[in-house]
C-alpha positions, -999 to +999 in steps of 0.1 A: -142-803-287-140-797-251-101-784-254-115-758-285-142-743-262-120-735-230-090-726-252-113-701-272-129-687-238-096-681-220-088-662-252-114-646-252-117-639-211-079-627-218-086-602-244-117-587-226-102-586-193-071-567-211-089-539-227-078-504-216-109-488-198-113-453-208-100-426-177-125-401-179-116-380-151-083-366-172-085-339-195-078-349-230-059-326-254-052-325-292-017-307-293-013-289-326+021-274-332+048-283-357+084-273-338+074-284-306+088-313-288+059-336-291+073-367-276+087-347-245+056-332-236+037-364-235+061-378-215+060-350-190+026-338-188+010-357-166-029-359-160-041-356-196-046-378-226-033-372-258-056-377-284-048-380-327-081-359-336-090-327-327-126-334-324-121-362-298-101-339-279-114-316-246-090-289-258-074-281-287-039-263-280-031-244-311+010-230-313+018-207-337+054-193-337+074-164-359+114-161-353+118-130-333+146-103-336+166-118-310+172-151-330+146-170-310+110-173-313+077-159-298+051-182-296+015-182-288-009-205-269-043-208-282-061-232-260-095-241-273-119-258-250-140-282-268-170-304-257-180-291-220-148-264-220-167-244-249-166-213-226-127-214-216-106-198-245-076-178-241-042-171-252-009-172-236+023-160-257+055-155-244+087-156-262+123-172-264+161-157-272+186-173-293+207-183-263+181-206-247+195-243-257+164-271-270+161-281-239+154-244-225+133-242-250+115-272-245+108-272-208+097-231-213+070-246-237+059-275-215+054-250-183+034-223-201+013-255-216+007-264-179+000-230-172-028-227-199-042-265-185-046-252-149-081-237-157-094-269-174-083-290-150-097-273-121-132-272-143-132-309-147-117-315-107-090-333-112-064-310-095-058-338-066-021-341-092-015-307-099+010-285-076+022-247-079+051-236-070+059-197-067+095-185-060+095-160-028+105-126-031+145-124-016+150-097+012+157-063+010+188-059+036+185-027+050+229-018+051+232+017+061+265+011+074+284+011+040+314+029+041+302+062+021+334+083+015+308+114+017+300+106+052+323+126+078 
C-alpha cells in the first residue's frame, strides 16, 4: 500500500510541477488570415502568444488580400485590440508585385505584422525584446569636378 501511495504522489508531484504557467506579460494574438504563412510567423514572432480563439486573444489581426494589377497582392492589416487594447485599432496595407518570391512575400508580411504589434506591446511594457532598426540616409557627394564638355 505504501508503494501505491508514493508512486501515485510522485505522479502526481510530476504532473503539477510540469504544468505550463501562463506568461502574462506577452501579448497574445489571434492571427486571422487564409494565404499567410501561419507556421512561419509563429516561428518568427517572438514575444507574443498565439492563441486558437479570437476571444481569448489581446488582438485580433484580421488580413484581407485582393490580387493586384501587377500579379501580386495588396493586403491589409486590421489589428483589433481586444480586452484592455479596446482603444488601439488601426490599419496597415501595403502591397506586393508578382516578382517578389514566397519568401519575399512572407518575411514583407511578418515585418508589417511587427510593425502593427509595436503599439501593443509598448502599451502592455514588454518592449525590453523588441529592437528597431532604420536604414540611414546615404550621402549626397557634392562632385563638381565632372568633366562637363560645356565647360571651357
Amino acid at each position: 500500500m505504501l508503494k501505491h501511495w508514493l508512486f501515485a504522489s510522485f505522479f502526481l508531484s510530476f504532473f503539477l510541477g510540469s504544468t505550463q504557467v501562463n506568461v502574462t506579460e506577452q501579448v497574445s494574438i489571434f492571427l486571422d488570415c487564409r494565404v499567410c504563412d501561419n507556421e512561419f510567423i509563429r516561428q518568427n514572432l517572438g514575444n507574443t502568444q498565439f492563441v486558437r480563439d479570437q476571444f481569448l486573444g489581446d488582438v485580433h489581426i484580421l488580413v484581407v488580400t485582393q490580387r493586384n494589377g501587377s500579379g501580386g497582392r495588396s493586403y491589409e492589416m486590421d489589428f483589433i485590440g481586444k480586452k484592455t487594447f479596446e482603444t488601439i485599432n488601426y490599419k496597415l496595407a501595403f502591397s506586393t508585385d508578382g516578382n517578389m518570391t514566397r519568401d519575399e512575400v512572407r518575411i514583407r508580411v511578418l515585418e508589417y505584422i511587427k510593425i502593427g504589434l509595436v503599439r501593443y506591446w509598448i502599451a502592455n511594457g514588454t518592449i525590453d525584446d523588441v529592437s528597431v532598426s532604420v536604414p540611414i540616409p546615404a550621402e549626397k557627394s557634392n562632385d563638381e569636378d565632372d568633366d562637363d564638355p560645356w565647360n571651357y
